[in-house]
N, C-alpha and C positions, 0 to 999 in steps of 0.2 A: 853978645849977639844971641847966645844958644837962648837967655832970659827973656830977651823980646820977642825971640819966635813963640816962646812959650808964652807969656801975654797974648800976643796976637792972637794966636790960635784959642786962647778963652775967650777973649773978649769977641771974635767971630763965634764961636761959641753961643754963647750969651744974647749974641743978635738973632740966632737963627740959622744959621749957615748946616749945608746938610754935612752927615756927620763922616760918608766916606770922602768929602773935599779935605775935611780937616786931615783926617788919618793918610790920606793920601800925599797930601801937600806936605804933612808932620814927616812921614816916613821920607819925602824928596829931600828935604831938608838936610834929616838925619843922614843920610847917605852922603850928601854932597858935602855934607863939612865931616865924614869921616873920610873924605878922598876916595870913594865909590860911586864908578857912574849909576846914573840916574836910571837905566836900564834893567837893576834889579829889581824893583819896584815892577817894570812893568812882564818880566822875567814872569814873575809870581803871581800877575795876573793873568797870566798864559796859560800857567800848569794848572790853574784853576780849573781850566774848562776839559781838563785830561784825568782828573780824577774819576774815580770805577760811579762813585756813590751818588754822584752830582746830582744825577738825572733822578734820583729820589725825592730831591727835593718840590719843584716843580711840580711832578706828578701827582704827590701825596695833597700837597695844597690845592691844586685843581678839583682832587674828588672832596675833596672836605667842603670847598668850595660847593660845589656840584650837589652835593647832600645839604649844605646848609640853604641853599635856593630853592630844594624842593619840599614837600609834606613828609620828607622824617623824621624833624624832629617833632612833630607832634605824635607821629604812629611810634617812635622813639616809646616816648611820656607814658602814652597809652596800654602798653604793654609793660612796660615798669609798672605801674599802678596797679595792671591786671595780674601780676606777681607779687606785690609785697602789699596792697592795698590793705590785703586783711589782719596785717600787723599795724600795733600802736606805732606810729609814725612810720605808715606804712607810703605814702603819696612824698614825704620826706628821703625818704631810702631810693625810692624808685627814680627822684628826681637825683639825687646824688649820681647813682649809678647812669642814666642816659647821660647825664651833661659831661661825668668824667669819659667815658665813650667818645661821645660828641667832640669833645674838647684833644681828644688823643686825636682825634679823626682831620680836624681842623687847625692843629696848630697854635691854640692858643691867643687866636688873634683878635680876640675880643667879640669872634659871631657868635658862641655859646652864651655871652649875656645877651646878645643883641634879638638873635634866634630861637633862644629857650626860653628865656626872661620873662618876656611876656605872656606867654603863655604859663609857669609855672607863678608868677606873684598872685593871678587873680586866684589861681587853685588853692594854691596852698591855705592865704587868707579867707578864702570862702570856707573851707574845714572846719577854720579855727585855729588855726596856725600864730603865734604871736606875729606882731608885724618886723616887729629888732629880729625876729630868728627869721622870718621870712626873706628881709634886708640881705646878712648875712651870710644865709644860705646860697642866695644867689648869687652874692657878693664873690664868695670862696670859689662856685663852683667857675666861674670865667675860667678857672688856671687849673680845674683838676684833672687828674689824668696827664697830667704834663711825662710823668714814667709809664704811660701803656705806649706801645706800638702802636700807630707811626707818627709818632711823638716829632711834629719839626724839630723843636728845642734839643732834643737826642740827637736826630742826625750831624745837627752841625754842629757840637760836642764832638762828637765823633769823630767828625772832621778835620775839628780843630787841633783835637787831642790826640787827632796823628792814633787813634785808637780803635779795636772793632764796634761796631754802631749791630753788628747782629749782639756781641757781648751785652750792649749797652741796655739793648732792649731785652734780653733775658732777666739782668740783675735790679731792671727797674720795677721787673713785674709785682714780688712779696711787698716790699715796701709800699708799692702805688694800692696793692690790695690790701693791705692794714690799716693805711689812710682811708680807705672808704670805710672800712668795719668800725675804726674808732667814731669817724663821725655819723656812720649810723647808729652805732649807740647812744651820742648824743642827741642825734633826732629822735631814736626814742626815749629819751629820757624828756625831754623836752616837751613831746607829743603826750607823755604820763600823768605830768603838768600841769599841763594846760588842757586836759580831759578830753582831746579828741576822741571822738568813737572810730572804730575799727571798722573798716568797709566791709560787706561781707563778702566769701571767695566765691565768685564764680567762675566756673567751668565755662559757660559759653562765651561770657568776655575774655578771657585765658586765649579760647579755642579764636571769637573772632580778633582780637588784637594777633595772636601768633597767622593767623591766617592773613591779614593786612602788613605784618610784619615779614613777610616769608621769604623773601628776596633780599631783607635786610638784616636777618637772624644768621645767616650764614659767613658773613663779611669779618664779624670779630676773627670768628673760628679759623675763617680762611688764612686772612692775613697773619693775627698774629700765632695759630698753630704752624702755620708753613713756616716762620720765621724759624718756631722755637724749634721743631722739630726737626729743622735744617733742612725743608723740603728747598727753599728758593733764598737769599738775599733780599736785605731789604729794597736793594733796588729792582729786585722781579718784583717784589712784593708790591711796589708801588705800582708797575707797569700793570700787576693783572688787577689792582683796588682801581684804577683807574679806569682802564676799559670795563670790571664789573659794572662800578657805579655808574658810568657814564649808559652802559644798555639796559641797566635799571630801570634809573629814573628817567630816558626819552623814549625807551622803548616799550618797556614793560608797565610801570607805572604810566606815563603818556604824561609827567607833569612836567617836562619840560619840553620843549621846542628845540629840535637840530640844528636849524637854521634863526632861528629868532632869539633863544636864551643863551644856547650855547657858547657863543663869539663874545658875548658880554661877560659869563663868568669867566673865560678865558682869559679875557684881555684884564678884569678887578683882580683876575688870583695873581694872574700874573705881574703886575704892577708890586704885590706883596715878596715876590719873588726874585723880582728886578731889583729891587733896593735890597735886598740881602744881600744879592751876587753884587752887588758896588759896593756895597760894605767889606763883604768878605776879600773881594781880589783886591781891594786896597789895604786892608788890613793883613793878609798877609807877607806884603811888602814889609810892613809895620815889622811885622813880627820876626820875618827874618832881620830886620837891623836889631832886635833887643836880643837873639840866639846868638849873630856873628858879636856882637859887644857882651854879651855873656853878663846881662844884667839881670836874669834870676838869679844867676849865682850870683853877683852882688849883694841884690836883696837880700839871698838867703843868709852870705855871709852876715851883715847888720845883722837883721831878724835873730839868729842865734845868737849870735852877744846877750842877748834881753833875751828870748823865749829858746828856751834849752829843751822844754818838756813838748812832747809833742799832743797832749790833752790841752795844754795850754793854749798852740800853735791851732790848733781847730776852736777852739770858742774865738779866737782873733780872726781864725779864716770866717766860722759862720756870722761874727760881725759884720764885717766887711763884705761879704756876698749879700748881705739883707741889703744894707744901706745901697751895692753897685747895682743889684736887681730892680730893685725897689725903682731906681731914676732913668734907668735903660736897659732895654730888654736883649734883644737878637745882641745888640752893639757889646752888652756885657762879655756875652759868650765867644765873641769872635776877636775883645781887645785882653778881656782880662784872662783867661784859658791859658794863654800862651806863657804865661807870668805865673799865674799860680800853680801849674800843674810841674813842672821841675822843682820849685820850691816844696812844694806838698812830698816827689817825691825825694826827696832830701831829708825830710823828717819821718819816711815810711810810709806815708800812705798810700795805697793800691792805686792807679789809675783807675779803675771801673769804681772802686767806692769813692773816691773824688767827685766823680760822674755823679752819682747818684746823688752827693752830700750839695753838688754845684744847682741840681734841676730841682731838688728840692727846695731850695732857697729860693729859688725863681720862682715854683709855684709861690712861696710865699711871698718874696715880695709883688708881687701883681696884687698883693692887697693889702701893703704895708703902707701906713700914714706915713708922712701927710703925700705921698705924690705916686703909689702902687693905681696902676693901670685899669685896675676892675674898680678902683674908686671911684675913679673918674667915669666910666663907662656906664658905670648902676647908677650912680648923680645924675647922668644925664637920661638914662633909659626911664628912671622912676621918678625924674623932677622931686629929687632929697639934696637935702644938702650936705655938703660932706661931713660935718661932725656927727652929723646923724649915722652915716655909713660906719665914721670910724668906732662910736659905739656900739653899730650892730655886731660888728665884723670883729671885735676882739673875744672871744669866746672863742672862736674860728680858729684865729689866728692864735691862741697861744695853744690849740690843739695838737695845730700843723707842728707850732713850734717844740712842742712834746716830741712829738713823731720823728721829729728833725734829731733829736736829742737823741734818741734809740739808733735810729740809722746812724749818727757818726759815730758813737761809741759804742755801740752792741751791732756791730752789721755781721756778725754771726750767729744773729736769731735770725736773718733775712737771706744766710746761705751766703754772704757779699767777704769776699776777702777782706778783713782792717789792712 
């Protein structure tokens, strides 16, 4: 019986079927033929709406939302440029750093290619920029920033991992900031190359970019100094980036409309938000039947029979998070977490570097062949086909995967308990 539920539920799968019906119905299932009413299931999507953090999420998407609707990310770009411009792969660096921003700011949901994209492909190539590094560039940056504050992907980590999400966003910060350094090295090495000239610095572009930028220069600082500092919680932190941006951009800037734009990004962010929360309050049904069955410890039992060493136990884990990244995103976070994180620590590893070792594989699968999420996104934003992506984007991609490499076994050069 238990084998046909489990067909069923692929082959609905396979058709389309949305993905909290499955986990939900999985979870009813498993309950009722372990002779537990069906109640817990819905038990767990109760206490859902009773956690402290909740309302972080929401929020946080609204103003990413809200900023990606209006003209910052081009005054973004603009002052990036007006900073590193007059470095050899200076318009390369500047775009790295707005979109990993951008991309902290938003969530990850694919507006940083949508929003940035076109704007930075006609620049960069106008330079002289190669077109594969151009690709690429763009390709990576959809998912960077996935470890800055207020990182969706964090929060419900956090969540899930029953973990702090202020910790979370501390120990993501060196790692996410050595990821930008290594790949602006390689834009400049790139930019060497390929002999782009160096813009020259001025002061009055500096003066007028930071002067256009002046309302939105402060928002890094805000949010994630207040975090680190312990002035507020992520979840103030959301409530005061929300209200900022939103008197921003309707009030201050005037580029958006109260009554006219507003209701509409509310209702798109929201829709992104709604499908999480059905995910997650049926997934944690889910997850209480694998805790009372006590089936990480199963796994784990297995797993050690075969992998005894725990250096071993991490190149199998960061396999398998590339491949579970790579095919599903928020869904990974909220089925797989639950399973690997007992398991993980069973062989020693830290919860917060778990964290870290878990977001970082996300950023990279969002651009893992053949089915990462920013593939699909740049295919369609720059009408390329995907082999072409997947050529651009491996240089990228075996960078991050360096990066990855340093962070699970040296997360004492990044301050990260192993």
């Amino acid at each position: 019986m238990g084998i046909l539920i489990a067909l069923i539920i692929l082959a609905l799968a396979f058709l389309g079927a949305p993905v909290f019906s499955l986990i939900g119905g999985g979870a009813l299932y498993l309950f009722w033929a372990a002779g537990i009413d069906s109640s817990a299931v819905i038990v767990e999507m109760l206490r859902l709406a009773s956690l402290p953090a909740l309302i972080a999420i929401p929020l946080f998407t609204f103003a990413g939302y809200v900023l990606a609707e209006s003209r910052s990310p081009g005054r973004m770009l603009r002052l990036g440029a007006a900073l590193f411009g007059f470095l050899p792969g200076g318009l390369a660096i500047a775009a790295l750093c707005a979109t990993a921003i951008f991309t902290a700011f938003t969530g990850a949901s694919g507006v940083t290619i949508i929003a940035l994209g076109g704007l930075l492909y006609p620049m960069l190539t106008k330079q002289g920029y190669p077109e594969k590094f151009t690709l690429g560039l763009i390709t990576t940056t959809g998912s960077l920033g996935l470890l800055f504050p207020p990182s969706l992907p964090i929060i419900l980590y956090g969540l899930i991992a029953k973990i702090s999400i202020d910790s979370l966003f501390k120990a993501g910060l060196l790692p996410g900031l050595f990821l930008l350094a290594v790949l602006s090295v390689y834009a400049l090495t790139v930019a060497k190359r390929a002999g782009i000239q160096k813009q020259s610095f001025s002061w009055v572009e500096l003066k007028n970019a930071a002067r256009e930028n002046a309302w939105e220069i402060p928002l890094p600082f805000l949010i994630i100094g207040g975090i680190y500092r312990g002035f507020f919680t992520a979840s103030e932190a959301a409530s005061i980036m929300a209200f900022y941006v939103l008197i921003t951009e309707v009030l201050i800037h005037r580029e958006l409309s109260l009554l006219r734009d507003i209701p509409k990004i509310a209702v798109k962010s929201m829709m992104l938000v709604g499908a999480i929360f059905v995910v997650l309050g049926t997934a944690l049904g889910f997850t209480n039947y694998l805790i009372d069955a006590q089936i990480p410890d199963q796994i784990f039992a297995w797993l050690h029979s075969f992998v005894a060493s725990k250096v071993l136990f991490l190149v199998i884990l960061n396999a398998f998070l590339l491949v579970i990244n790579m095919v599903e995103i928020f869904s990974a976070i909220i089925i797989v977490v639950p399973i690997i994180a007992p398991i993980a620590m069973n062989y020693g590893i830290d919860p917060i570097h778990l964290g870290i070792i878990f977001l970082l594989n996300l950023e990279i699968g969002y651009m893992t062949p053949p089915l990462g999420l920013n593939l699909f996104l740049s295919s369609s934003r720059f009408d390329k086909k995907l082999p072409e992506l997947y050529s651009a984007t491996l240089s990228f991609w075996f960078i991050l995967l360096g990066v990855l490499a340093l962070v699970t076994y040296f997360p004492q050069l990044f301050f990260i308990k192993p």
